[in-house]
mmCIF file of the C-alpha atoms, coordinates in Angstrom:
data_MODEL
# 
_entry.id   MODEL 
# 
loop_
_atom_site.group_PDB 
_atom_site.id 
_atom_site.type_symbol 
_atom_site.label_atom_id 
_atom_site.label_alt_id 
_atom_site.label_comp_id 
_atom_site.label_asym_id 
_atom_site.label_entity_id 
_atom_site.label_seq_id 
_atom_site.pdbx_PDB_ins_code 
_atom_site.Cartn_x 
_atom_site.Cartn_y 
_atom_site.Cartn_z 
_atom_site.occupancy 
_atom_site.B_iso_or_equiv 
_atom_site.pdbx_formal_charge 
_atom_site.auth_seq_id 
_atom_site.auth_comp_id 
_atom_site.auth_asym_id 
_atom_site.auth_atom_id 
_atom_site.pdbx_PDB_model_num 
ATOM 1   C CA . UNK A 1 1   ? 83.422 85.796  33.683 1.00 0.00 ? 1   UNK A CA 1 
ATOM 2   C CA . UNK A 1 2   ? 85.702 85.487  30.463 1.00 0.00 ? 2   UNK A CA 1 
ATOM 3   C CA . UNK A 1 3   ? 85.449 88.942  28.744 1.00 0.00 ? 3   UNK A CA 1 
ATOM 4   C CA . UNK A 1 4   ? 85.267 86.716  25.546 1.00 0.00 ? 4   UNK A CA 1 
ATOM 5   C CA . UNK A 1 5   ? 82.231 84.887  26.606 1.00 0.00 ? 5   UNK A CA 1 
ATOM 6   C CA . UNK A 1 6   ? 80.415 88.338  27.444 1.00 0.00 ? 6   UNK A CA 1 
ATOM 7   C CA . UNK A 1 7   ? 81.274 89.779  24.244 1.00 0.00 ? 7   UNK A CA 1 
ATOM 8   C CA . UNK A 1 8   ? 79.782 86.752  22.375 1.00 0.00 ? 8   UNK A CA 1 
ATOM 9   C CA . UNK A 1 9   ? 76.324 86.761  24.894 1.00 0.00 ? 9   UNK A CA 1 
ATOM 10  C CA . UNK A 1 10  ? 75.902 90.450  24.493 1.00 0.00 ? 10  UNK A CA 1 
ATOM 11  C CA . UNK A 1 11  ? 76.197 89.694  20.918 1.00 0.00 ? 11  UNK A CA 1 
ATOM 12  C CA . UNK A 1 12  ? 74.146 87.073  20.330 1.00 0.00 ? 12  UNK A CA 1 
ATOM 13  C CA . UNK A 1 13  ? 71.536 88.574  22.439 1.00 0.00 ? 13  UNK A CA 1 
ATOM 14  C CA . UNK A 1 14  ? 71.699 92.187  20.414 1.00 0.00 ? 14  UNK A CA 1 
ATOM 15  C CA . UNK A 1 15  ? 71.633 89.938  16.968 1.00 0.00 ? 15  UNK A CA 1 
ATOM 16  C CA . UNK A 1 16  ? 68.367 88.144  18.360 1.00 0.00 ? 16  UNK A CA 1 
ATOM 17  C CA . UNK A 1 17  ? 66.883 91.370  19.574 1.00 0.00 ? 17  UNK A CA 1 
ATOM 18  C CA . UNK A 1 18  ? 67.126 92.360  15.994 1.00 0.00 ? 18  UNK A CA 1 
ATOM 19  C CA . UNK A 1 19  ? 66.306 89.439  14.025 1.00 0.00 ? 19  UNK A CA 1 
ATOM 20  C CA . UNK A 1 20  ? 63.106 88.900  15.949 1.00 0.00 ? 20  UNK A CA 1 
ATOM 21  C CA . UNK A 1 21  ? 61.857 92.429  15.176 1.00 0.00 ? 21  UNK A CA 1 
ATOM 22  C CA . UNK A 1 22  ? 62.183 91.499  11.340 1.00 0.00 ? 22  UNK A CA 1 
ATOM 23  C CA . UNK A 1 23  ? 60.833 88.175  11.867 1.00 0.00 ? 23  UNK A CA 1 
ATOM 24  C CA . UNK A 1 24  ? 58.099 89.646  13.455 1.00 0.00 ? 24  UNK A CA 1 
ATOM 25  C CA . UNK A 1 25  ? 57.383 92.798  11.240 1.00 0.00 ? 25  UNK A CA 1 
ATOM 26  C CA . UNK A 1 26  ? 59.384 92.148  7.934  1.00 0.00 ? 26  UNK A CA 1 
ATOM 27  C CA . UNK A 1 27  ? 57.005 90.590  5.750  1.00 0.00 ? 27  UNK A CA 1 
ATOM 28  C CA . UNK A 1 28  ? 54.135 93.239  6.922  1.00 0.00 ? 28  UNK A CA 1 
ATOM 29  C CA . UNK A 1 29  ? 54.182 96.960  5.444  1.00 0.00 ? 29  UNK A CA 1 
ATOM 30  C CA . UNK A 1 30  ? 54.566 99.480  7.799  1.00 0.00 ? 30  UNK A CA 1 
ATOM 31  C CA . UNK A 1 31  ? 52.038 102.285 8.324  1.00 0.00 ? 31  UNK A CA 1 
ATOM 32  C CA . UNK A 1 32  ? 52.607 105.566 6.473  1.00 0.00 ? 32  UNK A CA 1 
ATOM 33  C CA . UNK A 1 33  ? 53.234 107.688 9.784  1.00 0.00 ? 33  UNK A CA 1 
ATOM 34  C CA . UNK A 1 34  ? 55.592 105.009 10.940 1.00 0.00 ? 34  UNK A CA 1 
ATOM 35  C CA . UNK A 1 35  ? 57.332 104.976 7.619  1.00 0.00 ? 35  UNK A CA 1 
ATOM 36  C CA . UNK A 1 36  ? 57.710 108.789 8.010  1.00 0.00 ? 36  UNK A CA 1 
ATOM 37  C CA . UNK A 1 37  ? 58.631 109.098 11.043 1.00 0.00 ? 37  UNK A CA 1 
ATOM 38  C CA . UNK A 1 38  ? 61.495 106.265 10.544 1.00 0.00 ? 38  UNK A CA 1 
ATOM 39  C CA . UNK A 1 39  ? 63.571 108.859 8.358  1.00 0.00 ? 39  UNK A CA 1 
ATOM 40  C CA . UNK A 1 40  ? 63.924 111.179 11.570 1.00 0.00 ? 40  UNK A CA 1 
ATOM 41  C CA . UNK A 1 41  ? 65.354 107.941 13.564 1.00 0.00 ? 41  UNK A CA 1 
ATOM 42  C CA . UNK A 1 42  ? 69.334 108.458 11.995 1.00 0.00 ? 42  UNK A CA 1 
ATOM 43  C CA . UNK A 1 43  ? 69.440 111.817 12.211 1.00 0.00 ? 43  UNK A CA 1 
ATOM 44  C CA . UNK A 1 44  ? 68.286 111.763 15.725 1.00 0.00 ? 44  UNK A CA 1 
ATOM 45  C CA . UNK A 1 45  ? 70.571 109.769 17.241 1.00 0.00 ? 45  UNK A CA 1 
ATOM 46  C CA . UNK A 1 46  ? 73.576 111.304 15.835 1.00 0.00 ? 46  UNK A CA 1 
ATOM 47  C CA . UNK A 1 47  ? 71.989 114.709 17.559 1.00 0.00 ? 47  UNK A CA 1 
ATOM 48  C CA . UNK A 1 48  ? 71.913 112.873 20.733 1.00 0.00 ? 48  UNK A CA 1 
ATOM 49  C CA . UNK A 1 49  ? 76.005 111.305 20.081 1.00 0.00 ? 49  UNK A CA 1 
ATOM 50  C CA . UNK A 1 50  ? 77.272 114.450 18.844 1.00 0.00 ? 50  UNK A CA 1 
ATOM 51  C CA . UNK A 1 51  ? 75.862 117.462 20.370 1.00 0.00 ? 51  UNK A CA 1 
ATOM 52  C CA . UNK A 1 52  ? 76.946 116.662 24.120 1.00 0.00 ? 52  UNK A CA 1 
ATOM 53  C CA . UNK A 1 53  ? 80.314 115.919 22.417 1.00 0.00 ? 53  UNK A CA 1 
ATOM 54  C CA . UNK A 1 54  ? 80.708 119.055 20.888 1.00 0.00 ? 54  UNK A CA 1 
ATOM 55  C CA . UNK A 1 55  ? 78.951 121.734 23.345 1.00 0.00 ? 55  UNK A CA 1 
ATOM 56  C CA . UNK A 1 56  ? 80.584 119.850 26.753 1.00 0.00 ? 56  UNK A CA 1 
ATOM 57  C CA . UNK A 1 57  ? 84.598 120.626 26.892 1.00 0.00 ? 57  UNK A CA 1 
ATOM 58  C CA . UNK A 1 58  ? 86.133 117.939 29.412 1.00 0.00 ? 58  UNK A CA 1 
ATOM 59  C CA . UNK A 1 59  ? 82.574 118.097 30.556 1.00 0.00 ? 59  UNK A CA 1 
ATOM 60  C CA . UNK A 1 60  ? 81.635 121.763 31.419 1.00 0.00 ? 60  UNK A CA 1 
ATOM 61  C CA . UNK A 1 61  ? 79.630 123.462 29.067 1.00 0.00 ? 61  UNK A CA 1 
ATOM 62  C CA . UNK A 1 62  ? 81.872 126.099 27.078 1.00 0.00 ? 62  UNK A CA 1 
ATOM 63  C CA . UNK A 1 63  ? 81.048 127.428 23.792 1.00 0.00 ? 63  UNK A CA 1 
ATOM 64  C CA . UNK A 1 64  ? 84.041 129.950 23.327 1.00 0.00 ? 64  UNK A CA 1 
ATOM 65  C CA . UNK A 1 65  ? 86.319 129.210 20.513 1.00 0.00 ? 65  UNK A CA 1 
ATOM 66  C CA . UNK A 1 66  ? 89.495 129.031 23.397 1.00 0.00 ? 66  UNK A CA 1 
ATOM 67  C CA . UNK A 1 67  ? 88.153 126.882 25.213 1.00 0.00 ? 67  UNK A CA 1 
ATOM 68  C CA . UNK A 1 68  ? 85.946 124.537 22.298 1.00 0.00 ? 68  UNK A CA 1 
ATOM 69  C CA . UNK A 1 69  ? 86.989 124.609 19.107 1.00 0.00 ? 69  UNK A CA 1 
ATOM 70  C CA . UNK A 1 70  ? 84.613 121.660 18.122 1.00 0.00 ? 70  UNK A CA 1 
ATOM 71  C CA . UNK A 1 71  ? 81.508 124.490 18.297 1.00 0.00 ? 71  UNK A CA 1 
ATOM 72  C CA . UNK A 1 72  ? 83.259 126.517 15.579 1.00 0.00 ? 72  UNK A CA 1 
ATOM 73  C CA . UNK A 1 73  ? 84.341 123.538 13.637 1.00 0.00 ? 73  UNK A CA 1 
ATOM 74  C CA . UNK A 1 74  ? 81.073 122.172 14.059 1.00 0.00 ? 74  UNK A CA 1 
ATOM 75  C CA . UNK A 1 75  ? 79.056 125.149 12.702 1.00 0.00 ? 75  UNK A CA 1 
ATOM 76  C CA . UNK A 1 76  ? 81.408 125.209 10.002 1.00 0.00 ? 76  UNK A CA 1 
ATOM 77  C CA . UNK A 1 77  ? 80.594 121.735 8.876  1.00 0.00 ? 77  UNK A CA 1 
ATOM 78  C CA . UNK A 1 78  ? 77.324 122.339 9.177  1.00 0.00 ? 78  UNK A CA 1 
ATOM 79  C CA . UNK A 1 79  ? 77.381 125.101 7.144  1.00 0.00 ? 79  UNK A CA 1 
ATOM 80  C CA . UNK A 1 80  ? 78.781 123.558 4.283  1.00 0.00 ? 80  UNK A CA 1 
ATOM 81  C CA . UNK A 1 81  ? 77.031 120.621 4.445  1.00 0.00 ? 81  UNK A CA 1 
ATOM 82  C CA . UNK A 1 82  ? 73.823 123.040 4.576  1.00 0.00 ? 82  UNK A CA 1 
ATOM 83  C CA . UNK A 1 83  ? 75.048 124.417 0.980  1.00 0.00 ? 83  UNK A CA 1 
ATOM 84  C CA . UNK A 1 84  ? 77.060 121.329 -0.997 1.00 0.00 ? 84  UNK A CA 1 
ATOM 85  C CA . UNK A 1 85  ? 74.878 118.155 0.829  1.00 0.00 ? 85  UNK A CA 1 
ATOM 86  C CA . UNK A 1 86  ? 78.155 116.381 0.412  1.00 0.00 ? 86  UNK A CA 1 
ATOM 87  C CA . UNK A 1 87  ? 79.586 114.638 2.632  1.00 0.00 ? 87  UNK A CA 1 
ATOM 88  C CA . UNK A 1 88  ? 83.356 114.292 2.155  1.00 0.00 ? 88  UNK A CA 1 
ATOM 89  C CA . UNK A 1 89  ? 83.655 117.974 1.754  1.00 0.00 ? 89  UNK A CA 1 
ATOM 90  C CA . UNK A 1 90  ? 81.917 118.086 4.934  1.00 0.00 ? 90  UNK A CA 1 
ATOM 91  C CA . UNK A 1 91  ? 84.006 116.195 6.389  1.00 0.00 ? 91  UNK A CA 1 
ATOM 92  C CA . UNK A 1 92  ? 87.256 117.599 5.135  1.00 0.00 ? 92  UNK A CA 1 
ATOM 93  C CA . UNK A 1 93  ? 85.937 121.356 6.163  1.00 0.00 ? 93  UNK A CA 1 
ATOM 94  C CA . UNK A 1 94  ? 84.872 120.383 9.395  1.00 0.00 ? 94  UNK A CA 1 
ATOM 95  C CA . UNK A 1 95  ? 88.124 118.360 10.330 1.00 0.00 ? 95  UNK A CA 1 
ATOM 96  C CA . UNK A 1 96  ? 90.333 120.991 8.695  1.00 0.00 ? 96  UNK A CA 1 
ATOM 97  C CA . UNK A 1 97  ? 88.820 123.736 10.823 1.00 0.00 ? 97  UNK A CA 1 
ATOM 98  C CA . UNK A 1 98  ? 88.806 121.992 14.059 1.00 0.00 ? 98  UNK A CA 1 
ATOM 99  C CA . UNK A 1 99  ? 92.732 121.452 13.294 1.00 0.00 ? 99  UNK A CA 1 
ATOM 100 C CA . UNK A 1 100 ? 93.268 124.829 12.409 1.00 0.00 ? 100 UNK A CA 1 
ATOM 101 C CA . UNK A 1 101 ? 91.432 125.952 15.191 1.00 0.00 ? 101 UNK A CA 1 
ATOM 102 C CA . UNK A 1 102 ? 93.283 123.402 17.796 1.00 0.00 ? 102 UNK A CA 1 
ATOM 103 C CA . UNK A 1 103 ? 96.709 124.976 16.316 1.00 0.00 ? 103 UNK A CA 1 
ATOM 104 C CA . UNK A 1 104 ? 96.294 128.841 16.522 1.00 0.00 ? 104 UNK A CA 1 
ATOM 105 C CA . UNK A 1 105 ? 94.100 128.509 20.149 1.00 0.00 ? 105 UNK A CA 1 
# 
């Protein structure tokens, strides 16, 4: 099959998927408890991305700062953004000491 003509399926289908959920539910007002528990949604699946990303080094688990530098660079960023709740000092923190990090180790 063209790789073209599965990129446009697979995105027409994922489009659909979405539009008929706010067909569906977008003109009704969600539940309080659903609304509540919406906010944990984001935050939860960039847990699930990011923490096997950090915590497995080319797949093994290895939390010294030899052999993963992303769990040190990653509690740094979360350290700060703990304290300032900003995000581009977050970022520039957590980048800088995961490049410090991959230099000296």
């Amino acid at each position: 099959m063209n790789p073209w003509l599965t990129v446009s399926v697979i995105g027409a289908g994922t489009y659909l998927i979405r539009l008929s959920f706010i067909g569906a539910v977008g003109s009704r007002r969600m539940p309080p408890w659903f609304e509540r528990a919406l906010k944990y949604v984001g935050p939860a699946v960039l847990a699930a991305i990011s923490i096997p990303a950090i915590l497995l080094a080319e797949g093994s688990f290895d939390l010294t700062p030899a052999g993963n530098p992303e769990v040190l660079a990653s509690v740094a960023a979360g350290l700060v953004a703990w304290r300032t709740r900003n995000i581009a000092i977050t970022f520039v923190v957590g980048m800088g000491t995961l490049w410090i990090l991959q230099a000296v180790l």
